[in-house]
C-alpha positions, -999 to +999 in steps of 0.1 A: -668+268+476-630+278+473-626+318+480-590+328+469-604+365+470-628+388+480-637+425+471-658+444+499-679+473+492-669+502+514-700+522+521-726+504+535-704+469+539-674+478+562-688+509+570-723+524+576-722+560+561-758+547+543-773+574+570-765+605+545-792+584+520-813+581+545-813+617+558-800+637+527-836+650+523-832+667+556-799+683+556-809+694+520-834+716+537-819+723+568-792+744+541-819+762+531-834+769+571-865+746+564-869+723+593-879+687+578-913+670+587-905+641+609-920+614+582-895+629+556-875+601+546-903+576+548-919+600+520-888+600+498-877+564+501-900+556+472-897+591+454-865+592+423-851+623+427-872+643+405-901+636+422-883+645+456-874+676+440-910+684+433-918+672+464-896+698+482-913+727+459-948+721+469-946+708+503-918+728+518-926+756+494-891+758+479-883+784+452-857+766+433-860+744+394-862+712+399-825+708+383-816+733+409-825+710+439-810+677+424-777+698+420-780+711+452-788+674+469-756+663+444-733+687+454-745+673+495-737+639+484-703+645+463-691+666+493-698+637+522-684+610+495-651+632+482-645+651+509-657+634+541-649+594+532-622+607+505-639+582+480-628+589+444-649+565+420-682+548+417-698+514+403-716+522+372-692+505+356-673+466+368-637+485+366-636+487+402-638+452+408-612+442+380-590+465+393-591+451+428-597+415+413-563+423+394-546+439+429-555+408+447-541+389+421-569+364+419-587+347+392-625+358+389-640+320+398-630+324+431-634+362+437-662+373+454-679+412+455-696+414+490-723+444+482-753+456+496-768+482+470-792+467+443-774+484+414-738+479+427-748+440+426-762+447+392-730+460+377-709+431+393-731+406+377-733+414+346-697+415+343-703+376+355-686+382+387-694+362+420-717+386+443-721+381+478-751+399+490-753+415+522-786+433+538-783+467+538-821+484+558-818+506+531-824+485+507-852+470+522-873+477+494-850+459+468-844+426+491-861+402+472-845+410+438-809+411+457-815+377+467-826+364+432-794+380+418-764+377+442-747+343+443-750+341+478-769+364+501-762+373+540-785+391+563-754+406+581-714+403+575-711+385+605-726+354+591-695+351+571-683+317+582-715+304+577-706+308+535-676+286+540 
């Protein structure tokens, strides 16, 4: 395999900022002055946001719409992203990776997106970009599909080397 370029996700990859996933949940109610249950995050790793919302109105007896919590949990996660790691634009959409593909001056056979989040891996391939996969605990869950999709997969970055 000839790499002539490679494109690393920031948030999860380089650096572990995955915690305010695994914890937003809490400091959404500590906001409010509700002390989370110890289980809390095991109980919404499985939940989509609505049904976190609802979760947070009958077990922690929150008065708010269930649009009113996912703004409020949105508003959490826009302020760590924008404001805390300054990070200005997201991977719904392969433009990221051209742009940095195009920065790095390399052609697309030989780039290579090292990700760790299921739908960030998604996006890259189906703009038929080379994905290296990289284990992420909170995407425990989604392991086995990462594997099946990513061109290569490591359990950590430091097993780098071993891909060339």
């Amino acid at each position: 395999m000839k790499i002539t370029g490679s494109v690393f996700d920031f948030d999860g990859v380089l650096i572990y900022s995955m915690y305010i996933w695994d914890n937003i949940g809490s400091y959404y109610l500590k906001t409010l002055g509700i002390e989370a249950d110890d289980n809390l995050n095991d109980e919404l790793m499985t939940l989509s946001l609505i049904e976190g919302a609802r979760h947070f109105q009958s077990h922690y007896n929150v008065n708010d719409s269930v649009e009113g919590i996912i703004n409020d949990i949105n508003k959490l996660i826009e302020h760590f992203y924008f404001e805390v790691l300054k990070l200005k634009s997201g991977k719904d959409s392969p433009t990221i990776y051209f742009k940095a593909q195009e920065f790095l001056g390399t052609d697309a056979s030989n780039t290579y997106i090292f990700e760790d989040a299921l739908h960030a891996i998604k996006t890259a391939k189906r703009a038929n970009l080379n994905v290296i996969a990289v284990y992420d605990k909170s995407y425990e869950i989604s392991q086995n599909e990462i594997k099946s999709i990513a061109n290569i997969y490591l359990k950590s970055l430091d097993d780098w080397k071993e891909i060339l």
